[in-house]
N, C-alpha and C positions, 0 to 999 in steps of 0.2 A: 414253405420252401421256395426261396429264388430260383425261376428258371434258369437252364445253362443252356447254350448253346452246342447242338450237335457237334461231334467231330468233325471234319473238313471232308474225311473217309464215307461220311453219313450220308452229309449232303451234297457229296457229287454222285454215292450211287441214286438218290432222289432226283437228282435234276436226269440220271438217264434215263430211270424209269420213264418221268415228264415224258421222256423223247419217245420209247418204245410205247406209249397210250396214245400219244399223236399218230404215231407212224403205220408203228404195226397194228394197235385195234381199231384206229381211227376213232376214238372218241370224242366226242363233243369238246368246246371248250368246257361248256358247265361241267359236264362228269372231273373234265380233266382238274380241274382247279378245284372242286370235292374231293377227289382222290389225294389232292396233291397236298391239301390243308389237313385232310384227317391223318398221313402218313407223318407229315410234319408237327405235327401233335404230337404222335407216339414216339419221335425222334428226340424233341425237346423233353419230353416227360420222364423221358429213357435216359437223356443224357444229364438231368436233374440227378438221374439215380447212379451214377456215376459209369454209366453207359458208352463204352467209345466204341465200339463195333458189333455188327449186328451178329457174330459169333454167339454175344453175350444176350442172346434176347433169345428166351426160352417160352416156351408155350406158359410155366406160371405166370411168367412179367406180363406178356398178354395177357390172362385172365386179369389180374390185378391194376392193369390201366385201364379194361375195360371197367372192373368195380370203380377204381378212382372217378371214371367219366361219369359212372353212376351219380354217386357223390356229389360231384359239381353241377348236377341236374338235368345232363345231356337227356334228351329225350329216345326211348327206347328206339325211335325207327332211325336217329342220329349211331346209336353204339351197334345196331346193326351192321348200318354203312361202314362205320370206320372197321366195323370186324371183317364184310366183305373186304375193303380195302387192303389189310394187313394180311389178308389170305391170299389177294391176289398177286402185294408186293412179293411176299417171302416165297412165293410159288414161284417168280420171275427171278429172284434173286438167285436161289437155291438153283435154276439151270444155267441160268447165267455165272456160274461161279463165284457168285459176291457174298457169299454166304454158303456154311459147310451142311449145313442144317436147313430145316422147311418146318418151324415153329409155328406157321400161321398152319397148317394142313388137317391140325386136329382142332381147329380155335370153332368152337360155337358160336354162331350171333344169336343174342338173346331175339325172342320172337315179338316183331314189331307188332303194335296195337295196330288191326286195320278198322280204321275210323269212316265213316261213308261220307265220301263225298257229296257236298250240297250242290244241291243240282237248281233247274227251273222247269216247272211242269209247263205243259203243254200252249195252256192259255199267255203264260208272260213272254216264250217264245213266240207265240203268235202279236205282243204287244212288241216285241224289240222289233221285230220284220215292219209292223204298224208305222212305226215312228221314223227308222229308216228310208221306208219310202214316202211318209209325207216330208222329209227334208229333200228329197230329190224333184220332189214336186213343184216345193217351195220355190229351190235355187234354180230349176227350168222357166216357174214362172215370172222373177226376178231380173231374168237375161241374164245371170251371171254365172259365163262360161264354165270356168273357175271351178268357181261353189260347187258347180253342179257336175260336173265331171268328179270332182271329192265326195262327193254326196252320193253318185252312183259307184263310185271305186268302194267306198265303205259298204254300201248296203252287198255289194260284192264277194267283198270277204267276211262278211258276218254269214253270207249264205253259205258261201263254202265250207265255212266255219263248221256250220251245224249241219252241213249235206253230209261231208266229207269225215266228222272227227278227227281234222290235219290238227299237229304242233304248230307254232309259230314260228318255227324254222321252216318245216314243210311247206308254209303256205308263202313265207318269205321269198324261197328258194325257187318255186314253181314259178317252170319259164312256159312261153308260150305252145311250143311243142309236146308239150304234157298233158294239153288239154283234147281229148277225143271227143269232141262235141256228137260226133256223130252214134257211138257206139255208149255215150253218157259215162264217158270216164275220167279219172284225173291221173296220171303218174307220177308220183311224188317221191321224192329223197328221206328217207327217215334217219332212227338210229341208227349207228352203227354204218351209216351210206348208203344202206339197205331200201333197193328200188320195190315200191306194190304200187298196185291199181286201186282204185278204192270210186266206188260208184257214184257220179253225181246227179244228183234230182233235177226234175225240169225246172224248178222254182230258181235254182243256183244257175243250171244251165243259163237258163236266160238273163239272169242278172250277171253272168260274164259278160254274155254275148252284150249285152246294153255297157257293159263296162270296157271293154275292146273296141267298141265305137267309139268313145269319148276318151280314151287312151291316150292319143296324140296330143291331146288338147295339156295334158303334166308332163308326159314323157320327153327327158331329153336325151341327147348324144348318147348319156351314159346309161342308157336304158337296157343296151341290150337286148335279149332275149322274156327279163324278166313279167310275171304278167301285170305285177302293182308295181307302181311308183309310188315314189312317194312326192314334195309341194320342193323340191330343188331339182326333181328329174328322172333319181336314180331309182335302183330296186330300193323298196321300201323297207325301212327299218323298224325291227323287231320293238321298239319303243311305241313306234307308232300305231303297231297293229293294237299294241296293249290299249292303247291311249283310246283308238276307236271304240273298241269291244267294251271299256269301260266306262265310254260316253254314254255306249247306245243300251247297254245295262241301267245305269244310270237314271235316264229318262225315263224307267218303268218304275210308278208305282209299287214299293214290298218285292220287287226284284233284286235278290243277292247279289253283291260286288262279286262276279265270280271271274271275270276275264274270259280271255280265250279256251283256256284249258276248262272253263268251266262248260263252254258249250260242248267240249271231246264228251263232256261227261254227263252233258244232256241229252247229247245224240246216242250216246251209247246205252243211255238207260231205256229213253222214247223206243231205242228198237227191240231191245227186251222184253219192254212190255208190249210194244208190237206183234210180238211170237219168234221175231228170229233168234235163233239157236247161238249161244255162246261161241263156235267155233267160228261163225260168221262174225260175229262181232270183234272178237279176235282179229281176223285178217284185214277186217276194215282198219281199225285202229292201228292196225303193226306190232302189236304186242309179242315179244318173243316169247313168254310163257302164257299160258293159260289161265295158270294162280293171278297172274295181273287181270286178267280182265274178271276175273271172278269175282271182284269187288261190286260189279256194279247189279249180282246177282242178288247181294244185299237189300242195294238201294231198293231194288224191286221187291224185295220181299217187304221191308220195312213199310211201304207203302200200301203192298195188302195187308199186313197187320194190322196198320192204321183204318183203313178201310174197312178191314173182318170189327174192331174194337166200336167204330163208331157206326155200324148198321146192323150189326147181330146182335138180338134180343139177352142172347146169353153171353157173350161176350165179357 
């Protein structure tokens, strides 16, 4: 079956929703353009089936594009999303009068697989710190200014990284006035614009403070407030912090390509098996629910499983 193209009616109430996910819940751009492609999915697929107004969209046709996504192989934590999606559209429709009806209200998301995040034990985190600092060694003992001011900017944010469990927004975003050096905290911007604290370690602490020394040495005009730069000046770009974290991954030996989020997800397990308590790890992270952080109760178990299998005689 040829796609069609939504009706004109379709896709300007979609472009206002766009506006009220900007405005009013302040969502991310990622969310917003997730939101905006899985609604435009069920628009197109809708208007295949000879669909001109969302009058005509009833909790079966829901059920039934979710099967079809089935079909086409979307992945369960995909038909999830786009059910959130369509529950939140028609929710917003329905008081906004663009719609007489609230079709999405009784829509079920099929229950996503949670799959455990790969993480890095103890020792390769101790090899990524390893390598970062003998490159800042290097580029001090080389005389190059430069070098080395990048060199200790990175080992920087790799600390935070794994002190703090920031996004790469969060850690983007973080200006200088958000750092408490004194009291070992960071304040950070999350979801949703949503301000916490979240505790930094002496290890991180000091590798700002060494990083805030040599600061001037990248920072231009258009610096601002920010605490990274990036090599033309400004606050540094979310490409870039990737590119770091998966340099300095990289250079470890049997260490997973995990990126930044992969440290959120090594610092949050290292403190679980530490002994602290989920609720703490929770407010570290920023988690709005709890079920999200309870993934990483998993990882920890999985690992005394492992453990219980290869040291217990009866095992």
């Amino acid at each position: 079956m040829d796609p069609v193209d939504p009706a004109p009616g379709i896709l300007a109430d979609l472009d206002a929703w766009g506006d009220h996910l900007r405005l009013g819940r302040n969502l991310s751009e990622h969310s917003r353009r997730a939101y905006a492609g899985d609604l435009m999915d069920l628009a197109t697929w809708a208007a295949t089936r000879g669909v001109s107004s969302w009058d005509q969209v009833d909790h079966r046709l829901l059920r039934a594009w979710l099967a079809d996504l089935h079909r086409r192989g979307a992945e369960r934590t995909t038909m999830a999303r786009r059910a959130t999606a369509a529950r939140v559209f028609f929710a917003w429709a329905a008081a906004e009068g663009r719609t007489t009806t609230d079709p999405g209200s009784a829509l079920q998301a099929p229950r996503a697989t949670r799959t455990l995040p790969p993480t890095l034990d103890q020792t390769a985190v101790d090899a990524v710190f390893d390598h970062l600092t003998a490159r800042v060694a290097l580029a001090r003992e080389a005389g190059d200014d430069t070098g080395h001011a990048v060199a200790v900017r990175d080992l920087a944010m790799v600390e935070v990284f794994y002190s703090c469990g920031l996004r790469v927004a969060e850690l983007c975003g973080l200006d200088r006035d958000g750092i408490d050096a004194e009291r070992g905290l960071l304040r950070v911007r999350g979801k949703g614009d949503k301000e916490r604290s979240t505790p930094l370690g002496d290890p991180a602490r000091r590798a700002l403070e060494g990083w805030l020394d040599v600061r001037p040495t990248l920072a231009g005009a258009d610096a601002g407030p920010a605490v990274f730069v990036g090599a033309r000046g400004s606050r540094i770009d979310p490409r870039v912090v990737r590119r770091v974290v998966h340099a300095a991954l990289d250079a470890v030996p049997d260490a997973p390509d995990l990126g930044p989020h992969g440290l959120r997800h090594a610092m949050a397990t290292h403190l679980l098996e530490g002994g602290a308590d989920l609720r703490t790890v929770q407010e570290i992270l920023g988690h709005a629910s709890l079920g999200t952080t309870q993934i990483y109760t998993h990882v920890t178990n999985e690992r005394l499983r492992d453990a219980f299998r290869q040291a217990h005689p009866r095992a």
